[in-house]
C-alpha positions as CSV (number, residue, x, y, z in Angstrom):
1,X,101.6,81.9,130.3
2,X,103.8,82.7,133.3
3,X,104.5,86.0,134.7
4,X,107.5,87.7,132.7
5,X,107.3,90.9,134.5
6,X,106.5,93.2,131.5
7,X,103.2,93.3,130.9
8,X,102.1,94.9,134.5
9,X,105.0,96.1,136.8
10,X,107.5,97.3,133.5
11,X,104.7,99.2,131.5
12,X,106.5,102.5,132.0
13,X,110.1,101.0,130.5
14,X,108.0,99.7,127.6
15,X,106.9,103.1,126.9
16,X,110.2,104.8,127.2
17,X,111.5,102.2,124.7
18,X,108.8,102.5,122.2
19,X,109.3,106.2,122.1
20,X,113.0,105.6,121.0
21,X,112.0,102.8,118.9
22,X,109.5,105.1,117.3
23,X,111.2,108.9,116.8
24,X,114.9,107.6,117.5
25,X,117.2,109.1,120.1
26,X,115.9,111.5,122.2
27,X,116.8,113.0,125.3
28,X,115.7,112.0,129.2
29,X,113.5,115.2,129.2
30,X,112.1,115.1,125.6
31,X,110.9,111.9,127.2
32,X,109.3,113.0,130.2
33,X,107.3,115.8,128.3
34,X,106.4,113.9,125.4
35,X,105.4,110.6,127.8
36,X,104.0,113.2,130.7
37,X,106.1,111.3,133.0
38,X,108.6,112.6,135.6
39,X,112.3,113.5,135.1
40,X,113.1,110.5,138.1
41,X,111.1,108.2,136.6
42,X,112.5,108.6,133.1
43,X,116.2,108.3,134.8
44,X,115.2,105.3,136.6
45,X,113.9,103.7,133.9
46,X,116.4,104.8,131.7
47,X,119.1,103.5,134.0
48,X,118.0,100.0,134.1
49,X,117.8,100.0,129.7
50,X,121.6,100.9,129.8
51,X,122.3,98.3,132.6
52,X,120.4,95.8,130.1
53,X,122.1,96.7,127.2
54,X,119.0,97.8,125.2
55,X,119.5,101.7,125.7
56,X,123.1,103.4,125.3
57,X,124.3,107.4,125.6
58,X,125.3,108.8,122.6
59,X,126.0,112.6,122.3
60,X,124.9,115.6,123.0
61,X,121.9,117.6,121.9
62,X,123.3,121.5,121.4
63,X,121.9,123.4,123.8
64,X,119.2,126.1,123.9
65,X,120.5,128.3,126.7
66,X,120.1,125.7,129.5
67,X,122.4,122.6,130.4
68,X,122.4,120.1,127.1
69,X,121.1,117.2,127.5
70,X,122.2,113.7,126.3
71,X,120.4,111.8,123.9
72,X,119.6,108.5,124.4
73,X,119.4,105.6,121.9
74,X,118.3,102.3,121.0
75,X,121.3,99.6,121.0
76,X,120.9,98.3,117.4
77,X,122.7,95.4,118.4
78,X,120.5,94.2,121.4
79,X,117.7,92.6,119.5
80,X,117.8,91.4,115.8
81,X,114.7,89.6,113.8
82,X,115.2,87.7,110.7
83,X,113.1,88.6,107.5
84,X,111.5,86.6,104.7
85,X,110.0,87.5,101.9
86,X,108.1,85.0,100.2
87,X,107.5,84.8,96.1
88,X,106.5,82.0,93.9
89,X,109.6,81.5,92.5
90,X,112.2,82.9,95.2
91,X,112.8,83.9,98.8
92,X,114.7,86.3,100.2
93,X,116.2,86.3,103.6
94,X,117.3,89.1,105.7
95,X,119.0,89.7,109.2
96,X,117.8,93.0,110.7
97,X,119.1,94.9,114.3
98,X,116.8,96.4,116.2
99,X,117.7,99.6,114.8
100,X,116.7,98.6,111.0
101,X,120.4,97.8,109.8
102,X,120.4,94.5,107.3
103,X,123.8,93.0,108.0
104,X,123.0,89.9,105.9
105,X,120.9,89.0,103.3
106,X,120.4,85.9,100.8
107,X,118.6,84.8,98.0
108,X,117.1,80.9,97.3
109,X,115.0,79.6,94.5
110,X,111.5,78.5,95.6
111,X,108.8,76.6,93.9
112,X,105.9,77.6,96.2
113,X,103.2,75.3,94.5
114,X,105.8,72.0,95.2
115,X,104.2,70.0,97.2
116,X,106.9,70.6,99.8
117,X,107.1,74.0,99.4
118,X,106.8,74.8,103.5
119,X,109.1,71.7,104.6
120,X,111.6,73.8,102.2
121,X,111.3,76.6,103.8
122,X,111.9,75.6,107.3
123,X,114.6,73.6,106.0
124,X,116.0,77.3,104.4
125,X,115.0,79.4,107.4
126,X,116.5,76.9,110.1
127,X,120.0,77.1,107.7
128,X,119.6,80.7,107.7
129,X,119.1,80.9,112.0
130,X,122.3,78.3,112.4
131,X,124.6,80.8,110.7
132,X,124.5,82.5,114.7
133,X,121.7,85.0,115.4
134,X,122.4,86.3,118.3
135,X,119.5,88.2,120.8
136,X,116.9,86.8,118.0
137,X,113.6,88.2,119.0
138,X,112.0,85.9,116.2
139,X,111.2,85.3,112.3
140,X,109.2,87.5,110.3
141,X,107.5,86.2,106.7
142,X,105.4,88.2,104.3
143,X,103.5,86.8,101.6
144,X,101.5,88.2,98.0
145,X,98.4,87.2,99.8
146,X,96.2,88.0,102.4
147,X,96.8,86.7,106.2
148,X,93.7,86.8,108.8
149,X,95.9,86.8,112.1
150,X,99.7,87.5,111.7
151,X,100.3,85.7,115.1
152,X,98.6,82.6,113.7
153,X,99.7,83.2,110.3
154,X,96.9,81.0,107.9
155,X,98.1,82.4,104.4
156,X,95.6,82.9,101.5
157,X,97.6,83.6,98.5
158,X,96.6,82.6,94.9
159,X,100.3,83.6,93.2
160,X,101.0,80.8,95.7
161,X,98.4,78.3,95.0
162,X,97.6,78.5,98.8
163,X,94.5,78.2,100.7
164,X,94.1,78.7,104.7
165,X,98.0,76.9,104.5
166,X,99.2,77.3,108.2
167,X,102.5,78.4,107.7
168,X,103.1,80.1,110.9
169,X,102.1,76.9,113.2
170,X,104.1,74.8,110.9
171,X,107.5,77.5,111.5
172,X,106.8,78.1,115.2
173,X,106.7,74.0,115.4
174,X,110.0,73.5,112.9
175,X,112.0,76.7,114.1
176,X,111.1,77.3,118.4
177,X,111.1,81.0,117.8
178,X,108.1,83.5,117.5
179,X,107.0,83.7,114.2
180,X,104.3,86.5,112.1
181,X,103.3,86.3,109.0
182,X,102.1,88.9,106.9
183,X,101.0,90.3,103.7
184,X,104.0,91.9,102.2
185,X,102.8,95.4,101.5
186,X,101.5,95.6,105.2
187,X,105.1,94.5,106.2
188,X,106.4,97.6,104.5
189,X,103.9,100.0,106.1
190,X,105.2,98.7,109.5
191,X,108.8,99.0,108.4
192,X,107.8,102.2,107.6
193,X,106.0,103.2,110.6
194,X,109.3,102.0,112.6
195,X,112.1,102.9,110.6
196,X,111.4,105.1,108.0
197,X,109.2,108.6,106.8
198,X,106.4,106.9,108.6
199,X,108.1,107.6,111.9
200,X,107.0,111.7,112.3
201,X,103.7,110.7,110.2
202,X,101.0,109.1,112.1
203,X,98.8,109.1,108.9
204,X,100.1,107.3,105.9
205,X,99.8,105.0,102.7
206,X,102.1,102.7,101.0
207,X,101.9,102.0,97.4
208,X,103.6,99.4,95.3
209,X,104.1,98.6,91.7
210,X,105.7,96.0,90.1
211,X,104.4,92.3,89.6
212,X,101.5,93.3,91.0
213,X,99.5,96.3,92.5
214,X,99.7,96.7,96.4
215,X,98.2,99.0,98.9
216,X,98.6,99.9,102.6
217,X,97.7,102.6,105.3
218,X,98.9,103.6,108.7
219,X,96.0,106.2,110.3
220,X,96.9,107.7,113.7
221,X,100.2,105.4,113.7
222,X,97.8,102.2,113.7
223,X,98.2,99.5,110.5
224,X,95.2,99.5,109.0
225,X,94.2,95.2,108.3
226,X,90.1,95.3,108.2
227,X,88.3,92.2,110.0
228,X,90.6,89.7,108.3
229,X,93.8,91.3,107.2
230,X,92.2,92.3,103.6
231,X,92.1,95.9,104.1
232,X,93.9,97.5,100.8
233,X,93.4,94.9,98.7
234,X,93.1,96.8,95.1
235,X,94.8,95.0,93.2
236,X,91.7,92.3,92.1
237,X,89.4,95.2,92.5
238,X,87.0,95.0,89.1
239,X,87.7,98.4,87.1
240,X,86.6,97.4,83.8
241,X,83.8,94.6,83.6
242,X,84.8,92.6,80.8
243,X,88.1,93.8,80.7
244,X,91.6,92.4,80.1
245,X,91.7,88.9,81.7
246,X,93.4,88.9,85.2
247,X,95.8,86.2,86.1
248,X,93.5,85.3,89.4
249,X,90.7,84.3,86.7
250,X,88.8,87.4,87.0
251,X,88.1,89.9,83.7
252,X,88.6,93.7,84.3
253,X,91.0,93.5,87.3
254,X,93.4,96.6,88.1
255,X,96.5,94.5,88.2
256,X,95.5,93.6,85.0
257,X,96.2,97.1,83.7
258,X,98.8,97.9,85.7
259,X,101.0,95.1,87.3
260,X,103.8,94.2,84.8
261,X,102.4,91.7,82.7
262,X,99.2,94.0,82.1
263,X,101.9,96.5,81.0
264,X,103.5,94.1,78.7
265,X,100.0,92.9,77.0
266,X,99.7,96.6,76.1
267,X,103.2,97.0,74.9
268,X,102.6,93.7,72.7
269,X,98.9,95.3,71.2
270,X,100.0,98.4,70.8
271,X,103.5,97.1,68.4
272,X,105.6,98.1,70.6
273,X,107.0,94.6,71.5
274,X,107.3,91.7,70.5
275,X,106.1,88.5,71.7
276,X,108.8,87.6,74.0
277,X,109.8,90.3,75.5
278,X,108.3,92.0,78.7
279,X,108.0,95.3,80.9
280,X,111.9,95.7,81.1
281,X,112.1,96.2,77.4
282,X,109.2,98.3,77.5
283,X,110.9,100.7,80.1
284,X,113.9,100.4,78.4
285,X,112.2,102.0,75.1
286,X,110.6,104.5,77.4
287,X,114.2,105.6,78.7
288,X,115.5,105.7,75.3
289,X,112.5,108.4,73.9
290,X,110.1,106.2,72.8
291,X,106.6,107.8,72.8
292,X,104.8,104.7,72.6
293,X,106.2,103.2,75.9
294,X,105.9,106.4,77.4
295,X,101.9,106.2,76.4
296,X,101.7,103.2,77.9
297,X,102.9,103.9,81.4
298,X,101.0,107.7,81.4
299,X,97.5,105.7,80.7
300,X,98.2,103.1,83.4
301,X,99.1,105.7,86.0
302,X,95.7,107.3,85.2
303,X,94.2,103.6,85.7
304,X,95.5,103.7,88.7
305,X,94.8,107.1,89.9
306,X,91.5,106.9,89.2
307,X,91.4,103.6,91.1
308,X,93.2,104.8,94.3
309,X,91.9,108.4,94.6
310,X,88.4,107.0,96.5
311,X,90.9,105.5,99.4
312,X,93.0,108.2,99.5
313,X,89.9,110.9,100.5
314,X,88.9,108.2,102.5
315,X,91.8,108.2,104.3
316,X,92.8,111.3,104.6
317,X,97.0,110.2,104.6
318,X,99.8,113.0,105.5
319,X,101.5,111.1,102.1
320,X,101.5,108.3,99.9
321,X,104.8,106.5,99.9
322,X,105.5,104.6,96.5
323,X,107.6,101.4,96.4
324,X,108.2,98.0,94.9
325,X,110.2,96.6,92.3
326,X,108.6,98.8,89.1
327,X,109.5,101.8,91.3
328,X,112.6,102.2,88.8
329,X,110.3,103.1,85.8
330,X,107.8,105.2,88.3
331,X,109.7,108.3,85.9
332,X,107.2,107.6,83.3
333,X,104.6,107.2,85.8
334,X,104.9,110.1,87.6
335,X,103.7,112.9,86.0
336,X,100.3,111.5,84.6
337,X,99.7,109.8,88.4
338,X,100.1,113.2,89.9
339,X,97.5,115.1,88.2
340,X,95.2,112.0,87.2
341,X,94.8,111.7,91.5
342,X,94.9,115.3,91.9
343,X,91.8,115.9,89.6
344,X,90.0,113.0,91.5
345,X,90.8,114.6,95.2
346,X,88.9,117.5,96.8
347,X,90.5,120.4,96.5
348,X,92.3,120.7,99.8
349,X,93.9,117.0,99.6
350,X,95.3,117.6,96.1
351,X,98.9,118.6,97.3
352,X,99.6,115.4,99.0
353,X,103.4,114.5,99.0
354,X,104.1,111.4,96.8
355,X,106.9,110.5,97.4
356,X,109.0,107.5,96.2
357,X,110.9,104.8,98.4
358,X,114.0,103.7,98.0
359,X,114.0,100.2,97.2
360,X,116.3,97.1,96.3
361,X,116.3,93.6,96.8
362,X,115.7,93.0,100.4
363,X,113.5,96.1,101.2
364,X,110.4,93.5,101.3
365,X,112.3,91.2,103.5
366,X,113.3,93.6,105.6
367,X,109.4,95.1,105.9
368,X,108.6,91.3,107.3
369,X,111.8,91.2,109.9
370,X,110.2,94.8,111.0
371,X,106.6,92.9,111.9
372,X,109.0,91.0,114.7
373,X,111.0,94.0,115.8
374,X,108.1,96.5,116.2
375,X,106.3,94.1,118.4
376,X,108.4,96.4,121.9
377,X,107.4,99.3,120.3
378,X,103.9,99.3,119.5
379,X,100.8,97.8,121.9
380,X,99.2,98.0,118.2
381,X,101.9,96.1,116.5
382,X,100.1,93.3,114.8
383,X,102.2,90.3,116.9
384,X,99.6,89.6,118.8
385,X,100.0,86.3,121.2
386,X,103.8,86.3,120.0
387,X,104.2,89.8,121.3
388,X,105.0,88.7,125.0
389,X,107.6,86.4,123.4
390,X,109.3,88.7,121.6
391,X,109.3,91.3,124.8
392,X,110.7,88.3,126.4
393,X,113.4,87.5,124.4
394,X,114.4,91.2,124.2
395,X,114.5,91.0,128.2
396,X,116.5,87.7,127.9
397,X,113.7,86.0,129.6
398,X,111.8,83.1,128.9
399,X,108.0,81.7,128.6
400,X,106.3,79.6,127.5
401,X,103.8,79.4,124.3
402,X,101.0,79.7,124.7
């Protein structure tokens, strides 16, 4: 790979812009303290961010008795990444600045077990890049599976029907951009980490509800993936041999208590629906009173308590951050979750925050478009190969692949 001029020489301007990309604007002597760097270097360096149009003045900061200082921010308009969140029956597609802002977003059916499920996807991202992206950094996808390398991006996800299916060659070839791939929880922990409550938390976990069951943890500001992207899988975890059958083929699983269609084989046993109908009827009873419903969505936050309080000691987070799509009935989860975990956890850890996420459509989209737009922030970031690529990009420079 030639020479691009950041990874020796430019180390210093990488750190000054991962320290905006990380805690937001800051002033020129926030960042020599906090970077133990001098107050010329940080000017120099600064300097040449404005003159590239990465870094811009904004206002500023009141002042404690001395001369205020200015506060400097990222550009949000400088760098952008596009998003895509894969499902087995939809993607959606996001456009994301470097500052976190979607400014587009779209929705497409997808049949990911067709057998050209990937050739319609390129054909759907390459539609998505023509609409004018400019300063594209590069294409982020997240997946309901597990991913060994996110800069190779060889998906194993069985709500796909895929096995070691090279998805990122096969974009990288189709779309000429740097491509990740990730699992989709993980995704979020980064978007997290870079634009959300995870920015002043180095120690953190993501939870999600919904379909499925997902975890995730950031410790000392580093994604946790294992030795081949599989840490935090819970969700196929056995927590009742012999239990309720699992879609993945497996009796006893916790996403078969807990992910949506666990909670609607429970509504169903327990009389509380009927055959047809599903876990939106089942929170809809719960928001009208129902004491049933309710039941059912106090004993599967206790399932899951009890299956999530081992990884929580273990990891010691500042919070556990709860999203994903059932995150609009978490109301009747709440309660019982809180004290189920709390009774599990020693007794020093058992005020940790829980707090929930906002979350809409393109939140999971916009977690994969943050795997592409962390790579200048983080030397952890899990880009990889693609990470000089991205830099480059950023730097309106060019290399080659590797």
């Amino acid at each position: 790979m030639e020479d691009d001029g950041i990874a020796g020489s430019d180390l210093t301007r990488m750190e000054v812009l991962a320290f905006l990309g990380r805690e937001g604007p800051a002033s020129r002597a926030t960042m020599a303290r906090e970077l133990d760097l001098s107050p010329a270097t940080v000017s120099q360096v600064t300097r040449r961010l404005i003159r590239q149009g990465v870094v811009e003045p904004l206002y500023f900061a009141p002042s404690e008795g001395g001369r205020p200082g200015q506060l400097l921010g990222l550009v949000g308009d400088a760098g952008r990444a596009v998003g895509a969140k894969l499902a087995a029956d939809h993607v959606v597609l996001v456009d994301v600045r470097l500052d976190g802002q979607v400014t587009e977003s779209q929705a497409e059916p997808f049949d990911a077990m067709a057998p050209d499920a990937v050739e319609k996807l390129m054909a759907l991202l390459g539609s998505f890049l023509q609409a004018g992206r400019a300063q594209l950094l590069g294409v982020g996808v997240c997946v309901p599976g597990v991913v060994d390398h996110p800069d190779v991006g060889d998906v194993n996800a069985e709500v796909l029907g895929w096995a070691r299916m090279p998805l990122g060659t096969h974009l990288r070839k189709s779309l000429d951009v740097p491509v990740l791939v990730e699992n989709d929880v993980k995704a979020l922990a980064v978007a997290e980490r870079l634009f959300g409550r995870g920015r002043s938390r180095p120690n953190f976990a993501v939870l999600t509800v919904g379909r499925g069951v997902g975890f995730a943890s950031v410790c000392n500001g580093v994604l946790q993936r294992g030795s081949n992207g599989g840490a935090g899988e819970i969700a196929h975890v056995v927590v009742s041999p012999n239990g309720a059958q699992c879609a993945c083929g497996q009796r006893g699983c916790l996403e078969a208590y807990v992910g949506a269609e666990g909670l609607a084989v429970a509504g169903r046993a327990a009389g509380v629906l009927k055959a047809a109908q599903g876990v939106e009827r089942l929170k809809s009873l719960a928001d009208s009173g129902d004491a049933r419903a309710r039941e059912i969505f106090a004993r599967a936050a206790q399932r899951l308590a009890q299956a999530l309080a081992p990884a929580i000691a273990a990891l010691n987070p500042d919070a556990l951050l709860v999203a994903g799509e059932g995150t609009d009935s978490w109301q009747h989860w709440d309660t019982s979750f809180r004290s189920s975990l709390a009774r599990r956890l020693p007794n020093w850890m058992r005020d940790i925050p829980v707090e929930l996420d906002e979350w809409d459509d393109t939140s999971w989209a916009r977690g994969a478009a943050a795997l592409v737009l962390a790579a200048p922030f983080d030397r952890n970031a899990v880009a990889g190969e693609q990470r000089l690529r991205v830099l480059a990009r950023l730097h309106g420079r060019s290399v080659r692949r590797a």
